[in-house]
C-alpha positions in Angstrom: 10.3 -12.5 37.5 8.1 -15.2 35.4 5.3 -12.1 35.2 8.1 -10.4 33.7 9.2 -12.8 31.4 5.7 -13.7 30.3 5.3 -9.6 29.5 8.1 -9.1 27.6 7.4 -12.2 25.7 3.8 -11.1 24.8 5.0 -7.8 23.7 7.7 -9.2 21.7 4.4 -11.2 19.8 3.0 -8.3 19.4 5.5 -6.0 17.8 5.9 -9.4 15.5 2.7 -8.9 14.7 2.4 -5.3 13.7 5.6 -4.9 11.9 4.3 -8.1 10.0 0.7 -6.6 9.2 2.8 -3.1 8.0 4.9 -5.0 6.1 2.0 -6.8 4.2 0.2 -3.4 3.7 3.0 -2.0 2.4 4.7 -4.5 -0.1 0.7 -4.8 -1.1 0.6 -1.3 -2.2 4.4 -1.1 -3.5 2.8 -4.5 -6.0 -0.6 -2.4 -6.9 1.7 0.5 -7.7 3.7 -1.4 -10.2 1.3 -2.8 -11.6 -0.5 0.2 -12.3 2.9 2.3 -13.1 5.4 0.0 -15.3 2.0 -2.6 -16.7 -0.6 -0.7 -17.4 1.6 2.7 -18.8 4.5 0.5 -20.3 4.0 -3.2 -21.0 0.4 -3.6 -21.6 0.1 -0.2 -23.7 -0.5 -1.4 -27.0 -3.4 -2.8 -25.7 -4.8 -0.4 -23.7 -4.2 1.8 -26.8 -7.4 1.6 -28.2 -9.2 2.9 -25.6 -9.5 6.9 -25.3 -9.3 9.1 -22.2 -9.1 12.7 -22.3 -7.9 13.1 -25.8 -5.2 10.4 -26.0 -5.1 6.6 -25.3 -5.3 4.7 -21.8 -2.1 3.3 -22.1 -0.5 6.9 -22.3 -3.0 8.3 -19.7 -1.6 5.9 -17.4 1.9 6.2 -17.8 1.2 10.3 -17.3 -1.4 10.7 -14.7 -2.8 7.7 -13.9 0.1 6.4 -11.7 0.5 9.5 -9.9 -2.9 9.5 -9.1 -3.2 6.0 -7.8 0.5 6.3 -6.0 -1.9 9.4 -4.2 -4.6 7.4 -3.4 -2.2 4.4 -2.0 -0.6 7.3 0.4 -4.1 7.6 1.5 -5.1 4.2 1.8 -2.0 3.6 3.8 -2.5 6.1 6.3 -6.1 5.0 6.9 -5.0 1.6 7.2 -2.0 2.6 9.8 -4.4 4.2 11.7 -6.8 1.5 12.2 -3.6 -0.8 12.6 -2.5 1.4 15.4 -5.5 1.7 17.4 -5.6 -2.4 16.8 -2.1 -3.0 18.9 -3.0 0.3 20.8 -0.3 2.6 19.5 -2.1 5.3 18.2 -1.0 9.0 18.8 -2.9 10.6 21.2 
Protein backbone atom coordinates (compact mmCIF):
# COMPACT_ATOMS: atom_id res chain seq x y z
CA UNK A 1 0.00 0.00 0.00
CA UNK A 2 2.79 2.73 1.04
CA UNK A 3 4.65 1.48 -2.58
CA UNK A 4 1.40 2.54 -3.91
CA UNK A 5 1.00 5.61 -2.42
CA UNK A 6 4.60 6.64 -2.96
CA UNK A 7 3.89 5.80 -6.93
CA UNK A 8 0.97 7.62 -7.43
CA UNK A 9 2.42 10.45 -5.58
CA UNK A 10 5.63 10.65 -7.83
CA UNK A 11 3.49 10.44 -10.92
CA UNK A 12 1.27 13.07 -9.76
CA UNK A 13 4.99 15.22 -9.56
CA UNK A 14 5.50 14.37 -12.64
CA UNK A 15 2.47 15.23 -14.59
CA UNK A 16 2.89 18.67 -12.40
CA UNK A 17 5.84 18.93 -13.95
CA UNK A 18 5.16 18.51 -17.69
CA UNK A 19 1.96 20.31 -17.93
CA UNK A 20 4.01 23.15 -16.09
CA UNK A 21 7.09 23.00 -18.68
CA UNK A 22 4.10 22.91 -21.67
CA UNK A 23 2.50 25.61 -20.18
CA UNK A 24 5.78 27.82 -20.12
CA UNK A 25 6.58 26.76 -23.74
CA UNK A 26 3.50 27.74 -24.77
CA UNK A 27 2.47 31.10 -23.09
CA UNK A 28 6.37 31.80 -24.23
CA UNK A 29 5.49 31.51 -27.82
CA UNK A 30 1.76 32.97 -27.50
CA UNK A 31 4.20 36.40 -25.94
CA UNK A 32 6.81 36.07 -28.98
CA UNK A 33 3.88 35.93 -31.27
CA UNK A 34 2.36 39.18 -30.07
CA UNK A 35 5.10 40.72 -29.95
CA UNK A 36 5.94 40.17 -33.33
CA UNK A 37 2.09 40.35 -34.58
CA UNK A 38 0.32 43.50 -32.79
CA UNK A 39 4.20 45.51 -31.91
CA UNK A 40 6.20 45.12 -34.54
CA UNK A 41 3.08 45.36 -37.54
CA UNK A 42 0.94 47.86 -35.45
CA UNK A 43 2.40 49.82 -32.53
CA UNK A 44 5.93 50.21 -33.37
CA UNK A 45 5.29 50.77 -37.28
CA UNK A 46 6.15 54.22 -37.63
CA UNK A 47 9.36 53.35 -36.62
CA UNK A 48 10.07 50.49 -38.32
CA UNK A 49 8.81 52.48 -41.37
CA UNK A 50 11.93 53.64 -42.60
CA UNK A 51 13.37 50.60 -43.15
CA UNK A 52 12.50 48.71 -46.68
CA UNK A 53 11.76 45.04 -47.36
CA UNK A 54 10.62 43.85 -50.48
CA UNK A 55 9.32 47.02 -51.92
CA UNK A 56 7.40 48.46 -48.87
CA UNK A 57 8.42 49.28 -45.25
CA UNK A 58 9.16 46.72 -42.30
CA UNK A 59 6.44 47.79 -40.31
CA UNK A 60 3.92 46.81 -43.17
CA UNK A 61 5.98 43.64 -44.04
CA UNK A 62 5.35 42.62 -40.63
CA UNK A 63 1.86 43.08 -40.18
CA UNK A 64 1.48 41.09 -43.78
CA UNK A 65 3.94 38.32 -43.80
CA UNK A 66 6.10 38.57 -41.17
CA UNK A 67 3.66 37.26 -38.48
CA UNK A 68 2.53 34.49 -40.41
CA UNK A 69 5.75 33.46 -40.93
CA UNK A 70 7.06 33.53 -37.40
CA UNK A 71 3.45 32.10 -36.10
CA UNK A 72 4.95 29.09 -38.72
CA UNK A 73 8.09 28.85 -37.32
CA UNK A 74 6.57 28.85 -33.49
CA UNK A 75 4.30 25.72 -34.75
CA UNK A 76 7.60 24.27 -35.50
CA UNK A 77 9.50 25.22 -32.63
CA UNK A 78 6.79 23.81 -30.49
CA UNK A 79 6.58 20.57 -31.84
CA UNK A 80 10.39 20.13 -31.63
CA UNK A 81 10.24 21.21 -28.16
CA UNK A 82 7.10 18.68 -27.27
CA UNK A 83 9.02 16.13 -28.53
CA UNK A 84 12.15 16.45 -26.61
CA UNK A 85 9.66 17.24 -23.55
CA UNK A 86 8.09 13.97 -24.17
CA UNK A 87 10.88 11.68 -24.47
CA UNK A 88 12.11 13.80 -21.05
CA UNK A 89 8.92 12.41 -18.79
CA UNK A 90 8.96 9.32 -21.22
CA UNK A 91 5.69 9.98 -23.08
CA UNK A 92 6.67 9.95 -26.46
CA UNK A 93 4.57 8.09 -29.23
CA UNK A 94 6.02 5.07 -30.12
Amino acid sequence: MADQTTTSAQTAESDKGYWQANVRIILVSLVIWAVVSFGFGILLRPMLSGIAVGGTDLGFWFAQQGSILVFLGLIFFYAWRMNKLDAEFGVEEE
